[in-house]
N, C-alpha and C positions, 0 to 999 in steps of 0.2 A: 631951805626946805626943798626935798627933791619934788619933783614935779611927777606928778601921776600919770603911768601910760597909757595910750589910748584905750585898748583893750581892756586893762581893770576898769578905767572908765566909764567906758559904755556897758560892763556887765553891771557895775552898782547901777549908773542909771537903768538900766531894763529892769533890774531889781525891784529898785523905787516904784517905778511906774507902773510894774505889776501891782505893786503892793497896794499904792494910791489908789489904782482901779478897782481893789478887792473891797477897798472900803466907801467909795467913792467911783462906781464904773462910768459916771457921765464925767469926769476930770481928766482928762487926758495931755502932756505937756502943757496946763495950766491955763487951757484955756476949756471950758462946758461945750460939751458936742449939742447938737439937736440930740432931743431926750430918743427920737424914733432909731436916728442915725448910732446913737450910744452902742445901742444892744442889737445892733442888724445880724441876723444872724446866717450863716450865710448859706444861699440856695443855690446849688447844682445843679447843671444837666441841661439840656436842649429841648425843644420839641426834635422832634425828628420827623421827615418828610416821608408821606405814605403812611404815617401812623396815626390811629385816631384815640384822642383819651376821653375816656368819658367819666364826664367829672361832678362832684357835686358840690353845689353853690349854696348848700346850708339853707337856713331857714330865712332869709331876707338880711337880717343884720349883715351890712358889709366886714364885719371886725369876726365875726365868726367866721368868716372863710377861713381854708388850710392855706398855709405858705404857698405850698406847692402850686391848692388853686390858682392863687393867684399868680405864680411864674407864669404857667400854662396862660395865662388869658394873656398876659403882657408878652407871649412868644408866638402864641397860635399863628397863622396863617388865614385859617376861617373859625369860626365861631357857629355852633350850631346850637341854640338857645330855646328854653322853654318859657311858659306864661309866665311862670311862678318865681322867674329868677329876677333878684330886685336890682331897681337901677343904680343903685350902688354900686352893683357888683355890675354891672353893663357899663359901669364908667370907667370900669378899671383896662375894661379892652380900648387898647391905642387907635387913633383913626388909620386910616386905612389898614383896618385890618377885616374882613368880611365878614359880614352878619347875616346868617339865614335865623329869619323865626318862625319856630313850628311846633308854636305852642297850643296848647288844647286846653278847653273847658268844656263844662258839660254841657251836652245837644251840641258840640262846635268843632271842631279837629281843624285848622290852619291848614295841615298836612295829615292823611294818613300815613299810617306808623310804616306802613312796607315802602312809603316815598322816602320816607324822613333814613329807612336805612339804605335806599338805593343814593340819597345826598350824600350822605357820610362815603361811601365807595367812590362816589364822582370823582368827589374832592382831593381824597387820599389818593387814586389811583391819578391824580392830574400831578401829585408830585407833594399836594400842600397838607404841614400837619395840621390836624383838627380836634377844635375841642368840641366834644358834646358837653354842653352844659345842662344839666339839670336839677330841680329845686329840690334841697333835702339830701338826701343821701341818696344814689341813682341806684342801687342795692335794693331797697324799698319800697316796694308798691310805682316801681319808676320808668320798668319795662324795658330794665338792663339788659335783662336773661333775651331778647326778640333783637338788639340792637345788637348784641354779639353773637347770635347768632346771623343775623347778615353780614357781618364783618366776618365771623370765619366761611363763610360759604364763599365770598370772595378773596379769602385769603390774602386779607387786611391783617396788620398788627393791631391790637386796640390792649389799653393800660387802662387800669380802673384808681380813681381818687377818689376815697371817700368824704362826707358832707355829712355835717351834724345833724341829723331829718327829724323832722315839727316834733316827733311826740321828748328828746333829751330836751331839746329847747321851751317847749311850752313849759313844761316841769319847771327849769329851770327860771323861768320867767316869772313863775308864782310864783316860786319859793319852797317848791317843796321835792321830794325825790321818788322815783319810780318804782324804787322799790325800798321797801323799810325792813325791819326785823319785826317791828309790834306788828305790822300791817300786811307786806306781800311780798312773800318769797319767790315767786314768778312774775312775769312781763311777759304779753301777749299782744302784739300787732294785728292787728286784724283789718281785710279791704268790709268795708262795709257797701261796697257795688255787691256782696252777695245777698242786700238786703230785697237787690229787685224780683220780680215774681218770676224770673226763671233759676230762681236759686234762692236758698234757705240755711243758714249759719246754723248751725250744730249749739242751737241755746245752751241746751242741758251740759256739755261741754264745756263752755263759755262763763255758766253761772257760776259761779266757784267764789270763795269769801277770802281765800289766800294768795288772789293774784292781782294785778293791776291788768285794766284794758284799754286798746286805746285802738279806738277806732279809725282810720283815715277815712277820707271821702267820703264822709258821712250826716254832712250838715243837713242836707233832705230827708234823711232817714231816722232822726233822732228818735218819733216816736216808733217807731218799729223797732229801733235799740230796745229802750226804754219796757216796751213791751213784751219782747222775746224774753228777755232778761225777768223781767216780774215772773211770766207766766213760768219759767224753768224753775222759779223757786228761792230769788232774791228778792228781801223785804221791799216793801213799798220806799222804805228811806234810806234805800242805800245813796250811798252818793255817786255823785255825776258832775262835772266839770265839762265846759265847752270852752275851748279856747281858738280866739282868729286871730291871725295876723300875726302870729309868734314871735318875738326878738323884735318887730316894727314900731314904729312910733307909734301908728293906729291901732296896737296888742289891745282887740277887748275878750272880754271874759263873763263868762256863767258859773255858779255854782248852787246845788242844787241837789235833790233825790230823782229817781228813777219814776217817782208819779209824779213828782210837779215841772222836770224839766221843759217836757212838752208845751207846757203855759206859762212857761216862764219863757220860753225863745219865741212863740207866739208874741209875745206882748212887747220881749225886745228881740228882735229879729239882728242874726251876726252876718257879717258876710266872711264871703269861701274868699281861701282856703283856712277850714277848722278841721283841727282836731280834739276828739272826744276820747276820757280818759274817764275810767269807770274801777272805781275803788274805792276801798277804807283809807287808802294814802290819802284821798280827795281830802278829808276831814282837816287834817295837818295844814291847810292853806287859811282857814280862821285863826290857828297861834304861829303863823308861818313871818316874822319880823322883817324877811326878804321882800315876800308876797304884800307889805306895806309899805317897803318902800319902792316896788312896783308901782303899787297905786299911787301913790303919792307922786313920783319922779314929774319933772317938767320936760315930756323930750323935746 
C-alpha cells in the first residue's frame, strides 16, 4: 500500500477538523476546549495613547457588555468611571491600571462635569489612553454631547462604544418588548429632570395611546408623571411599569395604572436608578412566560 503524502494528508485532516468543528465547535483534535475559550472570537486593535473612548457599561449585568467594552477596560491606561457602573464590570479593569471616580447622584456630583472633562484632557494629553466609562449607553440622557465637546476644544481624539441603556434592558428583563404592532409603533425616551418647576414636559404631546414611554431619572417624579399624563387625556388605567436595578440581581419591579402608581411606590418604595415605562406594551408583562421566569429565577 503506498503511503500517503504529507500534503494530501494534512489537507484531509484540516478537512476533518473543519468538519468535526461544524457539528461539534468545542472538539477540536479530540480533546473539549473550555466552552468560553471554543468560540473566542477574536478582538482587534489597541487603545491608542492621547485618545479617549468613551464607553458604555450597559445596564449593571457584566455579561451584557460589548466585546469591545471590554478590550478597552483590559487595555486602558486610566479609567474614568461613573456611579452607576457595576462592579462587575470594575472587575474586569487589571490592577494597576488607574481609576478616577466621578460619579453623580442626586443633590451630589463627586466631580463637576467641566472637571470631569478638564480630567479626560490631563490624562490623554500626558500620553495615556482613556476610557470614560459610563452606565447605559453614554448617547443617552449621559452627557456625551458636554464631554466631546471638551475633548474637541482641546483637540483630543475621543471614539464613542455604545452600551445597552436601562430602558432595551428593563424590557428585556420582563419579558416583554418596546415596541409591538398590537400596541406601539413609536418609542419615546424622555429626561424626566423636566419634571422640576423650572421646566414643564409637553404632556399633551407625550399622551398618545400608540407609543411606548420611558421615562429616565424619574423615580421622585412619578406622581407628576402620572399626573401630567392623566390631566392631557390618558385614562385613569392606563398602565405604568417601574422598574430598578435592571439586568441586577436586586431587579425589582411595579406594575400598575397612572392613578394607583403613586400609592402603589408609596407603600413599596424602589430604589434609583429606575426607569419608568408608560404604555399598553406594559399590559404584555401578566401573559409575558419570560417575565415569570424573571420572577421566579434564583440569582
Amino acid at each position: 500500500m503506498h503511503a500517503l503524502s504529507k500534503v494530501p494528508l494534512m489537507k484531509w485532516c484540516n478537512s476533518l477538523a473543519r468538519l468535526v468543528s461544524r457539528f461539534n465547535p468545542g472538539w477540536v483534535g479530540g480533546e473539549k476546549l473550555d466552552r468560553y475559550t471554543s468560540n473566542r472570537l477574536p478582538l482587534k486593535g489597541d487603545c491608542q495613547p492621547g485618545h479617549v473612548y468613551l464607553v458604555g457599561a450597559g445596564s449593571g449585568d457584566v455579561e451584557l457588555l460589548t466585546l469591545k467594552a471590554a478590550r478597552l477596560l483590559g487595555q486602558a491606561d486610566a479609567v474614568v468611571y461613573d456611579r452607576l457602573v457595576g462592579d462587575d464590570v470594575l472587575a474586569l479593569i487589571p490592577r494597576g491600571t488607574e481609576r478616577h471616580y466621578v460619579g453623580k447622584a442626586s443633590g451630589h456630583h463627586s466631580m463637576p462635569q467641566a472637571e470631569i472633562g478638564a480630567l479626560m484632557v490631563t490624562l490623554a494629553r500626558s500620553g495615556k489612553s482613556v476610557v470614560r466609562l459610563k452606565g447605559g449607553d453614554p448617547a443617552i440622557f449621559g452627557r456625551m454631547g458636554e464631554e466631546l465637546d471638551a475633548l474637541a476644544a482641546a483637540h483630543v481624539p475621543a471614539t464613542i462604544v455604545p452600551g445597552i441603556t436601562a430602558a432595551s434592558s428593563a424590557a428585556a428583563c420582563m419579558g416583554i418588548p418596546l415596541t409591538d404592532r398590537g400596541h406601539a409603533q413609536q418609542l419615546r425616551f424622555v429626561t424626566a429632570q423636566l419634571c422640576r418647576e423650572d421646566g414643564t414636559p409637553d404632556w399633551s404631546a407625550l399622551a398618545r395611546r400608540d407609543e411606548t414611554l420611558v421615562f429616565y431619572m424619574g423615580l421622585s417624579k412619578v406622581e407628576a408623571i402620572c399626573a401630567g399624563l392623566r390631566d392631557a387625556g390618558l385614562p385613569d388605567d392606563w398602565p405604568i411599569m417601574l422598574v430598578a436595578n435592571a439586568s441586577q440581581p436586586d431587579q425589582q419591579s411595579l406594575v400598575g395604572t397612572l392613578s394607583d402608581m403613586p400609592l402603589q411606590l408609596a407603600a413599596s418604595p424602589l430604589p434609583s436608578p429606575c426607569v419608568i415605562m408608560v404604555g399598553s406594551v406594559v399590559t404584555r408583562v401578566a401573559t409575558s412566560p419570560a417575565a415569570l421566569d424573571i420572577h421566579n429565577a434564583a440569582y
